[in-house]
C-alpha positions in Angstrom: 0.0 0.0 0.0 1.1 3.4 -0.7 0.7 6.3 1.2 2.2 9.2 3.0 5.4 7.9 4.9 5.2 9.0 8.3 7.7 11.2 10.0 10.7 9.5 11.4 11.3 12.1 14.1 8.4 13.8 16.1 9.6 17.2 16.6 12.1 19.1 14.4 13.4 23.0 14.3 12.4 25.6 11.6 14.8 29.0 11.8 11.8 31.4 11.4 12.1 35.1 9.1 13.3 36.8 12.3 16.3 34.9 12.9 14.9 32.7 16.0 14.0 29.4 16.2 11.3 27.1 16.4 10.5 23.9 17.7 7.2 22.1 15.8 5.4 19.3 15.7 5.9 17.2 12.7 2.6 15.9 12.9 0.5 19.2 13.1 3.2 21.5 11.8 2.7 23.6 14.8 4.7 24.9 17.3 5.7 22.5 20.4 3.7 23.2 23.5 6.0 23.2 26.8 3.5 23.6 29.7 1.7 26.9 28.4 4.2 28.1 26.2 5.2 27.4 22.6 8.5 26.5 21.6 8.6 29.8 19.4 11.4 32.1 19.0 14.5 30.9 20.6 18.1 30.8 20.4 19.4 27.5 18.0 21.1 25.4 20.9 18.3 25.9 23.4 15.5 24.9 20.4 17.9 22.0 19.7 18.0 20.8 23.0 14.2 21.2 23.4 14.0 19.3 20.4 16.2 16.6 21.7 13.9 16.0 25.0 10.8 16.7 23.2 11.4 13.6 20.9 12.9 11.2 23.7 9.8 11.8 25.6 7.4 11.6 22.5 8.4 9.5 19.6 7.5 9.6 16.0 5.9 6.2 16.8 4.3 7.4 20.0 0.8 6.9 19.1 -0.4 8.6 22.2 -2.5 12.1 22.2 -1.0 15.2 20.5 -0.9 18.4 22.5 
């Protein structure tokens, strides 16, 4: 069957027009919630390292609910 291969990695980083960074969700192509913030215009290594736990945490084959 052929079909839209899924994502291999949950959350990834976009550098946004500003300069900052972004962490989204590969699934909704929205930006990663942390509590009650979004992972929205940040500094490279701290949206990488965001990243990094985000994806431990929540897999690409982590079928559990998106927030």
């Amino acid at each position: 069957m052929h079909g839209h291969k899924p994502p291999e990695i949950r959350y990834a980083l976009r550098i946004e027009n500003n300069g900052t960074w972004t962490v989204f969700d590969t699934f909704t192509d929205q930006p990663a919630e942390i509590g009650t913030r979004l992972a929205t215009e940040m500094q490279m290594s701290d949206a990488e390292e965001i990243m990094n736990v985000l994806n431990f945490i929540h897999p690409a084959n982590d079928n559990g609910t998106i927030h």
